[in-house]
N, C-alpha and C positions, 0 to 999 in steps of 0.2 A: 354576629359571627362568634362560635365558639374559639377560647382560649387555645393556643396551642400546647401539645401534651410537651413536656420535657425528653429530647432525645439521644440524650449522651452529646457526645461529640460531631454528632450530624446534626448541621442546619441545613434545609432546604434549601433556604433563603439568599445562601451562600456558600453554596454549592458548585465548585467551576463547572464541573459535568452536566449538572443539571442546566445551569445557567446559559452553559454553549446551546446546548442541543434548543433550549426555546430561544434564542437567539436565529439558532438556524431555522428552526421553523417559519418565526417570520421572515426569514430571508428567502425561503424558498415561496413563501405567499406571495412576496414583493415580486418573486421572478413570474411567477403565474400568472398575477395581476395582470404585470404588463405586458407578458407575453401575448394576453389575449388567445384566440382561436387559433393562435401557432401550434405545434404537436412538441415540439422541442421542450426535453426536459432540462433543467439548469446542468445535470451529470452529460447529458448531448452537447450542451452551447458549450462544454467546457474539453469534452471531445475534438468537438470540431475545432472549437479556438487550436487548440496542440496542433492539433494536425497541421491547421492552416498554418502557423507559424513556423512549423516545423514537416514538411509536406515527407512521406516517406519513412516516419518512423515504425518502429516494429511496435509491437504488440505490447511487450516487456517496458521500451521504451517511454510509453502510454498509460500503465503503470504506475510507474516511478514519477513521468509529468506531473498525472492528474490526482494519483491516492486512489483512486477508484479499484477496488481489491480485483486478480485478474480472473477468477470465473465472471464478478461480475462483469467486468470488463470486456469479456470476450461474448457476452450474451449482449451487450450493450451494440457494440460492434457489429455482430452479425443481424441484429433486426435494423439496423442504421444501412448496410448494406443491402436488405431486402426491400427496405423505404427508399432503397436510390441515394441517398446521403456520403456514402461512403464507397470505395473499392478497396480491395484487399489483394496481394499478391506475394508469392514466395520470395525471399530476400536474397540476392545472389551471393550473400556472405554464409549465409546458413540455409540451407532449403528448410527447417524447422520453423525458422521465424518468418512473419508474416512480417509487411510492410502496411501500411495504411495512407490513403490519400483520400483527396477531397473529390468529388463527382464534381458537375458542374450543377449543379441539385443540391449540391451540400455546401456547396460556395455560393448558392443564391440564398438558401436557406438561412447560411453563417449572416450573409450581409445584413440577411431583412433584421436577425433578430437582434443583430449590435448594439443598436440603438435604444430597443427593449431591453435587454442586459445592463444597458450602462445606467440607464433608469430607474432598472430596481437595484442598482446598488448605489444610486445615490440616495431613494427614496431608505434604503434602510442606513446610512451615514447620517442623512436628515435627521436621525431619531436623535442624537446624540448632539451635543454643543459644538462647535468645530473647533473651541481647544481642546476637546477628549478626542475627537477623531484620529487625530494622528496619532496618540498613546495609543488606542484600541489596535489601531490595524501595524504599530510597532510591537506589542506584547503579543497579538497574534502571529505574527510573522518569526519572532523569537520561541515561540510554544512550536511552532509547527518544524523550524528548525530543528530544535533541539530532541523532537520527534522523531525525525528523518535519520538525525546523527544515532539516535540510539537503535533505531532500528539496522543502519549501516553496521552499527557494532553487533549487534544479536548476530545479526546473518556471516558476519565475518568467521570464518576459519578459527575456530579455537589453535590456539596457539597448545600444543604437545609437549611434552618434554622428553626431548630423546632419551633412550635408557641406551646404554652401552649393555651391550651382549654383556651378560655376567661369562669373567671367562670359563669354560668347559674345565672341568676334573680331568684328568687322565683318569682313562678308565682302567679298573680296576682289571688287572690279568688275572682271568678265572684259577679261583683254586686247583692244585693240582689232586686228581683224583687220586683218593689212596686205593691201594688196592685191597680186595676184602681180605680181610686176615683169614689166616687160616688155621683152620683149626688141627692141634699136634692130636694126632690119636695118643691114648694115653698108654702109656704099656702095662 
């Protein structure tokens, strides 16, 4: 194995960025794994979970539950309702927003895959000693906070600062026209 080159201030190695994302990876293999021949992606099982828990939410709602950005989300959603998984309806508080509920297709669906679910998230906890376990998914849980709060703040209202009207001049009364001189004829 060749030496690794010198690279400033970036290690790979330890990298949080890097580090999540191949973490996630095998997480999303663990959910594959044991999904088996089910069609359910892990961003689905986690759709549905909301729903189910929360039967009726909007769209926005769903959103903000699950992280799932809202184009994606709303592309998510309508092939979930063309597979029968989901129904969709105008929300009587807003005709703009939709509501979201479970079929009974997506409540058989949610059931079978539960237990597949719970399995690949024990089988990815397994990797770890289970005195780290709780630090991981407490530093996780504090990361993904403190994500939530800043993005609450970005979106927030910039706060303005009132300027008081500078008060107006009295305007000025137009000069009085002089009349043109005239001229003395000379004698």
């Amino acid at each position: 194995m060749a030496a690794r080159k010198p690279t400033g201030n970036f290690d790979l190695e330890n990298s949080l960025s890097h580090l999540l994302r191949r973490a996630q990876q095998f997480a999303y293999d663990q959910f594959v794994q044991q999904m088996g021949s089910s069609a359910i992606t892990p961003r689905q099982f986690i759709v549905l979970f909301a729903v189910d828990e929360e039967e009726g939410l909007s769209q926005t709602d769903l959103v903000n539950r699950t992280g799932i950005d809202r184009s994606t989300l709303a592309d998510m959603i309508s092939r979930m309702i063309k597979n029968g998984l989901l129904a969709r309806k105008r929300t009587a508080e807003d005709a703009r927003a939709n509501s979201v509920r479970l079929t009974a297709a997506g409540r058989r669906a949610l059931k079978s895959a539960m237990p597949k679910a719970i399995a690949a998230e024990k089988a990815l906890l397994d990797v770890l000693p289970k005195t780290l376990q709780g630090d991981l998914l407490k530093g996780l849980t504090h990361l993904n906070a403190a994500i939530e709060d800043m993005k609450t703040e970005d979106a927030a209202p910039k706060k303005t600062v009132k300027r008081t009207p500078a008060k107006k001049k009295p305007a000025k009364k137009p000069a009085a026209k002089k009349a043109p001189a005239t001229r003395r004829k000379k004698s």
